[in-house]
C-alpha positions in Angstrom: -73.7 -67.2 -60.1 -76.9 -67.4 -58.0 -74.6 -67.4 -54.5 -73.5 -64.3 -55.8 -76.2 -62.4 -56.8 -77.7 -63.5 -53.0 -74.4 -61.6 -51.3 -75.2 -57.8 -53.8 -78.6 -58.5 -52.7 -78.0 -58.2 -49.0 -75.5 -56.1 -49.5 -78.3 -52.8 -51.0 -80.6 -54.0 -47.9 -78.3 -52.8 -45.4 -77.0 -50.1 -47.2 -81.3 -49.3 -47.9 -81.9 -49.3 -44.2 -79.2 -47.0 -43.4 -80.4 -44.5 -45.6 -83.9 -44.8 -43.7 -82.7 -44.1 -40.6 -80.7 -41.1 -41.5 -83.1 -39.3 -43.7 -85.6 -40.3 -40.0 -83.0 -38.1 -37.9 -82.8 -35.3 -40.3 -86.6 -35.3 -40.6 -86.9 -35.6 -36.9 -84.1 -32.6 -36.5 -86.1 -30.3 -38.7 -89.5 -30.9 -37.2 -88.1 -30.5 -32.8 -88.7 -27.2 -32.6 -92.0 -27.5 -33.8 -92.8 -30.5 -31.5 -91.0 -29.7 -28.1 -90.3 -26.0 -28.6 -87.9 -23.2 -28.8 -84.6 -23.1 -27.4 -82.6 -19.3 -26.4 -78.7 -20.4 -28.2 -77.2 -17.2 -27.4 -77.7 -14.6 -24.9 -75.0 -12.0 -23.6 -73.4 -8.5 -23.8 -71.4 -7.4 -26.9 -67.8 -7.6 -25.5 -69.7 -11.0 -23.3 -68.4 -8.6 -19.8 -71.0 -7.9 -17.3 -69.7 -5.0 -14.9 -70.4 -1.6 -15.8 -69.6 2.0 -14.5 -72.6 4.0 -13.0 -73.8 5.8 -15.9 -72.5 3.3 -18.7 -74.1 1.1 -21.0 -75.0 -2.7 -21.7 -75.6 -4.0 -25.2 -77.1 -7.1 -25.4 -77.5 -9.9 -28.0 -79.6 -13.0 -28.5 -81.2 -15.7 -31.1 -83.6 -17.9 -30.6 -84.8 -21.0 -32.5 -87.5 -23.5 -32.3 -90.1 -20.8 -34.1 -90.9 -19.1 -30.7 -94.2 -17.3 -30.9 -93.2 -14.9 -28.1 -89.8 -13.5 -27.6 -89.5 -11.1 -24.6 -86.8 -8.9 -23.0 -87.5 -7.4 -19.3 -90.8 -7.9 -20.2 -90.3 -5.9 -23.9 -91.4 -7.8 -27.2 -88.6 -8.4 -29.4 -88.0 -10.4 -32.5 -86.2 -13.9 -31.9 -82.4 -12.8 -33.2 -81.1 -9.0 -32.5 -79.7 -6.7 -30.0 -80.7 -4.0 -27.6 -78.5 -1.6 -25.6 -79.3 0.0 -22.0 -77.7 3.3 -20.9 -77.1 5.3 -17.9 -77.0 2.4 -15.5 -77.5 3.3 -12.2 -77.3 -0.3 -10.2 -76.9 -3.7 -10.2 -79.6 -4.5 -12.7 -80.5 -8.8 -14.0 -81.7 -8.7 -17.6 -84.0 -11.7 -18.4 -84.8 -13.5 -21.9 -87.9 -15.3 -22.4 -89.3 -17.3 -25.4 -92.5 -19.2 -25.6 -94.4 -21.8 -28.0 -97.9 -22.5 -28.7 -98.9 -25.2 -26.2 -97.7 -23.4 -23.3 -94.1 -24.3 -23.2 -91.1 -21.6 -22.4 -87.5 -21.1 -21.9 -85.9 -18.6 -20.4 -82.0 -17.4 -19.6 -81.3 -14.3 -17.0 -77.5 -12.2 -17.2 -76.5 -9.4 -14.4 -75.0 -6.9 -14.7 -72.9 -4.9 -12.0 -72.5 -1.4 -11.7 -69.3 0.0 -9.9 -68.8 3.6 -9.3 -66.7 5.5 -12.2 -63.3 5.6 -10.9 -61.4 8.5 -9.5 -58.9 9.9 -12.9 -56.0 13.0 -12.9 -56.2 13.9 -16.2 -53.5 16.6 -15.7 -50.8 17.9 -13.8 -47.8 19.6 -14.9 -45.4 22.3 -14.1 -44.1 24.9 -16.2 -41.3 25.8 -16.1 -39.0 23.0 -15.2 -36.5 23.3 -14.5 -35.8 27.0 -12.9 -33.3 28.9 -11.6 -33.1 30.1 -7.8 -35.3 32.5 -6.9 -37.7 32.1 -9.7 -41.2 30.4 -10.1 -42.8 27.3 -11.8 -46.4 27.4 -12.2 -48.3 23.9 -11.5 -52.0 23.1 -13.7 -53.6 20.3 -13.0 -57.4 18.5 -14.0 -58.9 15.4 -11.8 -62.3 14.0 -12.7 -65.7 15.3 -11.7 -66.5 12.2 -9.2 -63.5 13.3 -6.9 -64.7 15.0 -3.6 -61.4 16.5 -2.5 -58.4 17.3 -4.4 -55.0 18.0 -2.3 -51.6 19.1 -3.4 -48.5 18.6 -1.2 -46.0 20.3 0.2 -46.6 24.3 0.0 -50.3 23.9 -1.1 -53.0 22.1 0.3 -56.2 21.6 -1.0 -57.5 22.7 -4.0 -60.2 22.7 -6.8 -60.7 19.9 -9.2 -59.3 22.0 -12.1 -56.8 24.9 -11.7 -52.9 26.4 -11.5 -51.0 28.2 -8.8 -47.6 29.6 -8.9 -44.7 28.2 -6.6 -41.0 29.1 -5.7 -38.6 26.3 -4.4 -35.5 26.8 -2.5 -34.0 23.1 -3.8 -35.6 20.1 -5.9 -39.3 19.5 -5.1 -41.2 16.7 -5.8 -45.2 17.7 -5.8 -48.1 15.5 -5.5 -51.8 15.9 -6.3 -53.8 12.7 -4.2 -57.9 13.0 -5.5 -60.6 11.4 -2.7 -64.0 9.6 -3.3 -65.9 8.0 -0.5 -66.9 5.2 -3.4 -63.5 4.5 -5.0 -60.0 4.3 -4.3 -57.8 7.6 -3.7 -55.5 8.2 -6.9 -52.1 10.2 -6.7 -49.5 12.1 -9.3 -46.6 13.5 -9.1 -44.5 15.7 -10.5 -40.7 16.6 -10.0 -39.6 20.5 -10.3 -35.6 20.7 -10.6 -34.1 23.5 -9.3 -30.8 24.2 -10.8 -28.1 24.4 -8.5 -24.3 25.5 -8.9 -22.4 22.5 -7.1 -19.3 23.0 -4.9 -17.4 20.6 -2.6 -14.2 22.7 -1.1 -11.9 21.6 1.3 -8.3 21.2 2.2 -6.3 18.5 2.9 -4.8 18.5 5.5 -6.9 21.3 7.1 -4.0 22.2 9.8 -0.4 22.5 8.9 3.2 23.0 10.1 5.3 26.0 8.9 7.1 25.5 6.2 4.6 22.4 5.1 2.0 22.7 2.1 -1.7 21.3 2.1 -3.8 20.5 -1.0 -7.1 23.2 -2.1 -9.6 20.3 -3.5 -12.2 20.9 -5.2 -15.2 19.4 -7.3 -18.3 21.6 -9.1 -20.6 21.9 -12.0 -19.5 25.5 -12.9 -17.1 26.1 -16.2 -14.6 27.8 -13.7 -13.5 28.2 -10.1 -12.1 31.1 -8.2 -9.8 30.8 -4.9 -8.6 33.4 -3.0 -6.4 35.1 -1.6 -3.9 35.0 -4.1 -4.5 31.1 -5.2 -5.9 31.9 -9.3 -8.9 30.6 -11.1 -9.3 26.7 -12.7 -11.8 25.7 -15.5 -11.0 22.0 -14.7 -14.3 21.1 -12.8 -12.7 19.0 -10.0 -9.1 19.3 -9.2 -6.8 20.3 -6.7 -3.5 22.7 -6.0 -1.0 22.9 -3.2 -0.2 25.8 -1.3 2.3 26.6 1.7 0.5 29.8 3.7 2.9 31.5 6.2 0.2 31.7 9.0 -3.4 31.0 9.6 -5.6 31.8 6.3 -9.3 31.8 5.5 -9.7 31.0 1.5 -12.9 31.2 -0.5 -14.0 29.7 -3.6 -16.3 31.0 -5.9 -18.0 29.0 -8.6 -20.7 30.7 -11.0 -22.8 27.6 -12.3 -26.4 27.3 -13.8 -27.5 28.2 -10.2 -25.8 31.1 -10.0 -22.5 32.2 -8.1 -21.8 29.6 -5.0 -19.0 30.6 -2.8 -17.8 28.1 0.1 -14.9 29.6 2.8 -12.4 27.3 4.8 -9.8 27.9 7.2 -6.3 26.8 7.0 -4.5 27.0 10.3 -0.9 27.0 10.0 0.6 25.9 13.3 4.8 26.5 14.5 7.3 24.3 13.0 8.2 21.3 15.4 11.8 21.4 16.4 14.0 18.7 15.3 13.6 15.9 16.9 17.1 13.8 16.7 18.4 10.3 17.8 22.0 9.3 17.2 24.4 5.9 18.2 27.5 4.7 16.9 28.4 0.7 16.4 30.2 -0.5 17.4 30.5 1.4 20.5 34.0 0.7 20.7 37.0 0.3 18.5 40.7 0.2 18.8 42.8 2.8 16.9 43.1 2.3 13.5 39.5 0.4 13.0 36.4 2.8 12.3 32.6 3.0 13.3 29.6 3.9 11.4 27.7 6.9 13.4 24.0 6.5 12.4 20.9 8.6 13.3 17.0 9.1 13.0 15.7 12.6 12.6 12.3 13.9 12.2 11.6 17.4 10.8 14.6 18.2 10.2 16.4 19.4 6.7 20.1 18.0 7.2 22.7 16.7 10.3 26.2 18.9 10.6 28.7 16.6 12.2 31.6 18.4 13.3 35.1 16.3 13.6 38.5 17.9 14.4 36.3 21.7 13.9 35.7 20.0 10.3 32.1 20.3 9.5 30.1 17.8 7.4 26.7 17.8 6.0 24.3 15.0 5.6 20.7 14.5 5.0 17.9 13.4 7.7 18.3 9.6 6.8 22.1 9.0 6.1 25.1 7.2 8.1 29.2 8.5 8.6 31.7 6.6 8.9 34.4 7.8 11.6 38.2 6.6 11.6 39.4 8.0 14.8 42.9 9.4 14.8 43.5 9.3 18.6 42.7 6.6 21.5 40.4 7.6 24.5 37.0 8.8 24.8 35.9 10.8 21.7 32.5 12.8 21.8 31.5 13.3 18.3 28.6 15.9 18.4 25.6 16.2 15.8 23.1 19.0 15.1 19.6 18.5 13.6 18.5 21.7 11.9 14.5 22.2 10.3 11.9 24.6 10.1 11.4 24.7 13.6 15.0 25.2 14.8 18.1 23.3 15.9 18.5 19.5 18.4 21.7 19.1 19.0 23.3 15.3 20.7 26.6 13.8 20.5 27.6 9.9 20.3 30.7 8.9 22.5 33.1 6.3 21.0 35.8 4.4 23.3 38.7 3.8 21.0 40.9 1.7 22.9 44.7 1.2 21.7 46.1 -1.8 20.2 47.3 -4.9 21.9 50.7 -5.0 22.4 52.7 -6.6 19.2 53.9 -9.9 20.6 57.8 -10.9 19.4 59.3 -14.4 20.1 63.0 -14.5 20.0 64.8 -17.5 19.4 68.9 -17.7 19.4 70.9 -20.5 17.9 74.4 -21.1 17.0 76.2 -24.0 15.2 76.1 -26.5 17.8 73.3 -27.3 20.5 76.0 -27.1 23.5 76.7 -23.4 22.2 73.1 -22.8 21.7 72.0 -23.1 25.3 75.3 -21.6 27.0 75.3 -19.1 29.2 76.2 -16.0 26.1 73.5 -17.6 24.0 70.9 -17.0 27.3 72.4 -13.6 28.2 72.4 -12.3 24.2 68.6 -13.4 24.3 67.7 -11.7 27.5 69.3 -8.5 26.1 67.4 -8.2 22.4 64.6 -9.1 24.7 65.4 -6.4 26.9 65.5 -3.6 24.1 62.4 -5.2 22.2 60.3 -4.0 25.6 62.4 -1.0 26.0 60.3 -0.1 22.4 57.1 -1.3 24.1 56.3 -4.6 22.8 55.9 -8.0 24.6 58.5 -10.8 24.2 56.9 -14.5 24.1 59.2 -17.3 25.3 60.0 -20.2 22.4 58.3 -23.4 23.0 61.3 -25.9 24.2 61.7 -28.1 20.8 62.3 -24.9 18.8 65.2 -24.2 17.5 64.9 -22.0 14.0 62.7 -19.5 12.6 61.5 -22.5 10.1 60.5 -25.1 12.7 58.3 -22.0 14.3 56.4 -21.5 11.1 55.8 -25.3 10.5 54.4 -25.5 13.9 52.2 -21.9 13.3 51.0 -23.7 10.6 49.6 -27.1 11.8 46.4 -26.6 13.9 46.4 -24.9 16.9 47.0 -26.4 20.2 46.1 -25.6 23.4 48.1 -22.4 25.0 50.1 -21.8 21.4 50.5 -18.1 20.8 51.6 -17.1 17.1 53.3 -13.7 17.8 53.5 -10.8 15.6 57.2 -10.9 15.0 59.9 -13.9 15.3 63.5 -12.6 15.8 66.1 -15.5 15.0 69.6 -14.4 16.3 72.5 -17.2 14.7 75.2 -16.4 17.4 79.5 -17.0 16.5 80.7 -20.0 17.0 84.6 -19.0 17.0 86.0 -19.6 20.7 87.9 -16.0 20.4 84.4 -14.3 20.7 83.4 -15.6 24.0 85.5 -13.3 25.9 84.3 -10.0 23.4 80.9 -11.3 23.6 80.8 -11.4 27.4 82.3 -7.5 27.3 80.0 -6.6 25.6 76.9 -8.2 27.4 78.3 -6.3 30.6 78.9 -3.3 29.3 75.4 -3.5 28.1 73.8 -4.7 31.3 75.3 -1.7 33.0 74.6 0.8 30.3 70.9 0.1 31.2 71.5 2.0 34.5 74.6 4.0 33.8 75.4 3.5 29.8 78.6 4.9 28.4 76.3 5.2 25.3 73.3 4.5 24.5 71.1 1.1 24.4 70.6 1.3 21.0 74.7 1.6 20.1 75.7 -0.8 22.5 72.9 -3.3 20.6 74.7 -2.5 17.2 77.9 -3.1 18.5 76.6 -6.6 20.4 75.1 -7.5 16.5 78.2 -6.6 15.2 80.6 -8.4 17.4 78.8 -11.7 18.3 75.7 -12.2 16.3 76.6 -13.3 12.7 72.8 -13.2 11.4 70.0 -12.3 12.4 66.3 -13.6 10.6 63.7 -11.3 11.8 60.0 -13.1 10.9 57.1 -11.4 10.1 53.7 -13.5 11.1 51.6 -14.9 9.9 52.5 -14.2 6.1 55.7 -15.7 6.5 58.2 -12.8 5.7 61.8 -13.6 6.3 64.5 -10.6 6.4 67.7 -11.6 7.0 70.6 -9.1 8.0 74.4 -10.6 7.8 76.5 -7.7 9.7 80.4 -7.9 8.1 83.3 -7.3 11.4 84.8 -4.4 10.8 83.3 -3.0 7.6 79.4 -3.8 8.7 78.5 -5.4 5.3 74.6 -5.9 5.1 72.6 -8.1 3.2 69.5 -8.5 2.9 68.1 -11.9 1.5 64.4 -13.7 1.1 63.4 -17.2 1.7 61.3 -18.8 -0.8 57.8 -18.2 1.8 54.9 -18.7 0.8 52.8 -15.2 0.8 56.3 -13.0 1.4 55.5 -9.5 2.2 58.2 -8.1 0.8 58.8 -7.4 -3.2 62.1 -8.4 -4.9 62.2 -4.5 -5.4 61.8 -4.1 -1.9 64.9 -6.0 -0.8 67.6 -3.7 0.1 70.8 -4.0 1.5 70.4 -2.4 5.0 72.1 -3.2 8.5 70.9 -5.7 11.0 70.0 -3.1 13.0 67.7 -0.9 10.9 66.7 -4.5 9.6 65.1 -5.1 12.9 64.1 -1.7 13.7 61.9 -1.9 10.0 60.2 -5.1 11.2 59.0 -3.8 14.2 58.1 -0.6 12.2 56.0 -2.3 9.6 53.8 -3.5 12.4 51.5 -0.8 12.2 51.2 -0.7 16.4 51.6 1.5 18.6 54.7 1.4 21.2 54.5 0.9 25.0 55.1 4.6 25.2 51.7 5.4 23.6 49.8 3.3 25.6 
């Protein structure tokens, strides 16, 4: 118990002795003043700024404490706490505060303030009314402040009072604007904007020179709730739009809107040039043909409506851009002429087409007979050399048989296999299967002379004497169409001429079953050569 009692004990001495100090400090704090003197805590304007304008004001405010005997503004007695204001400040002024205490001692605290010359102020400037129409007036008021030494108004003006109005006119939009001048301050400027409403109206035409016969487009764009054109064009509410029109010559238009600006009117010329003539280009391809193929004329033509083609005084019609296609009926040189016809008239040109004629139908003829001996005696050889002599008496060209050919069949296996080298495929293959009876010879031989001197001096004609040959020594004949493959074969009866016609099984025949009649050898071989679709020697 007694150790404890000792640590309380020093435990109230400390606490005891910081007590003492503290109530020392506050004692000391409330006694300063009265031992060192006062002190200035505050000291400044009301809104704590220190620039004035010339003629303003300064309030100021202050406290002292410390219980100064003597509290003194610029020199004036005052209390130690208030406020005092200054008015109409002139210049740059320093206001001082000073406090003092019995034995001698003072404190003091100085604030400037700066004065700055009022600044230069438009406190009006209008104009009335705004907008206007043409040929009217706005009238502009306008105020500046009593510091300014020169007022100006620009454009139209000049200078002017510090307070006043003046009536204006305006021939488009005018911006005004008033500048006030000080020698102290900066210049100030206003301005104000007078509209002056306007009818708007963009005319033109597109394109502005023409062609006869072609239109150009009237374009236009305004404010106004409707547009005129003349001559002879109408009226449009639509405020921008455009219409075509197709004058016969040279033509001034107008356009007339009425808008909020009153009636604008805006003329253009149109000038309406001569149509240009045709201009026309013509070529045929190919360039030449043989009978019985055709050729596609073409052409190119500018300003013109359509192309007349006349063929065999047959006239067509066509369109600028457009092709014909021309089947010839004749061989030779064939002028085909073509007229371009537009606004501005007629071109005429022609296109010139060779057609040439057609080759010459090629016929092979072969001759057989029952035995090879017989085949290449001297009947065989002379029966050959005469249906070779009448096939070019009808104007074809007769193709010698390759040695190793014997029958219409072998030819068409060798037409078939790829070609070789000098191999001609003719048009026509004409098999004659010659009599094999020994009795013939001597008629046969008759009859080869009688028609090798009928060719010069003929007791009848070629033709009969060729019948009679077929009748009396050839007992078939196999005529060959090529390349499809088509067989006619004509069997002529002694005596009573019996014909038959019959068809090998070929591939691709030419001939129907329906088309298989019974005719003679000799119209047999007459209808091959027909169904060639070629001209003779005699029209070449």
């Amino acid at each position: 118990m007694p150790e404890e009692k000792r640590w309380w004990q020093g435990a109230w001495a400390v606490v005891g002795g910081f007590m003492t100090v503290v109530g020392f400090l506050i004692a000391l704090y409330q006694f300063w003043p009265d031992i060192f003197g006062p002190s200035i805590t505050t000291f400044q304007t009301n809104d704590n700024t220190y620039t004035r304008i010339r003629g303003g004001e300064a309030i100021f405010t202050w406290k002292v404490d410390g219980n100064p005997e003597d509290v003194l503004l610029n020199g004036r007695r005052v209390t130690d706490r208030g406020e005092m204001m200054f008015d109409h400040l002139t210049k740059d002024q320093v206001f001082t505060l000073e406090a003092r205490k019995r034995w001698g001692r003072t404190e003091s605290r100085s604030r400037a303030i700066y004065v700055i010359p009022p600044p230069l102020t438009i406190t009006a400037f209008d104009a009335s009314p705004n907008p206007i129409k043409p040929n009217t007036e706005t009238n502009l008021t306008w105020e500046v402040s009593s510091n300014a030494e020169m007022v100006r108004i620009e454009p139209l003006i000049g200078i002017v009072g510090r307070k006043g109005s003046r009536p204006v006119s305006i021939k488009d939009t005018t911006t005004f604007t008033i500048t006030a001048t000080a020698r102290e301050t900066q210049d100030v400027s206003r301005q104000v904007t007078v509209e002056l409403l306007q009818t708007q109206l963009l005319f033109r035409a597109e394109p502005p020179t023409i062609r006869r016969g072609e239109s150009t487009r009237l374009v236009w764009q305004t404010n106004a709730p409707s547009i005129a054109i003349s001559p002879s064009v109408g009226t449009f509410s639509e405020p921008s739009g455009e219409t075509s029109v197709a004058p016969e010559g040279t033509v001034t238009y107008e356009a007339v809107a009425d808008g909020p600006g009153g009636a604008q009117r805006i003329s253009l010329e149109v000038t309406v040039l001569p149509p240009v003539p045709p201009n026309l280009q013509a070529w045929v391809v190919p360039s030449r043909i043989m009978l019985g193929q055709s050729a596609i004329v073409q052409w190119q033509a500018a300003y013109a409506e359509k192309i007349v083609i006349t063929e065999n005084e047959n006239q067509r019609e066509f369109g600028p851009s457009d092709h014909y296609e021309f089947h010839p009926t004749q061989k030779g040189r064939i002028s085909l002429p073509l007229v371009a016809i537009g606004p501005g008239g007629e071109r005429s040109t022609t296109v010139d087409l060779d057609v040439l004629p057609p080759p010459r139908p090629k016929i092979m003829i072969l001759s057989s007979g029952p035995n090879a001996g017989f085949a290449e005696s001297a009947i065989a050889s002379e029966m050959t050399d005469m249906v070779a002599s009448y096939v070019r008496g009808h104007g074809y060209d007769v193709l010698l048989p390759p040695s190793n050919i014997r029958s219409a069949e072998q030819f068409l296996d060798l037409a078939r296999r790829p070609p070789q080298p000098g191999f001609q495929v003719p048009d026509l293959v004409i098999e004659l299967t010659l009599e094999a009876q020994q009795q013939t010879r001597k008629t046969t031989k008759s009859a080869v002379g009688d028609f090798v001197r009928g060719l010069s001096n003929p007791r009848g004609s070629v033709e009969d004497i060729y019948v009679e040959l077929l009748i009396t020594c050839v007992s078939k004949v196999r005529i060959v169409r090529m390349p499809a493959g088509t067989i006619i074969t004509a069997t002529p009866g002694i005596g009573q001429k019996k014909q038959i016609v019959e068809r090998n099984q070929v591939p691709n025949l030419a001939y129907s079953n329906s088309e298989l009649t019974r005719i003679p050898a000799r119209q047999a071989t007459e209808a091959a050569l027909n169904n060639l679709n070629l001209a003779s020697a005699e029209d070449q």
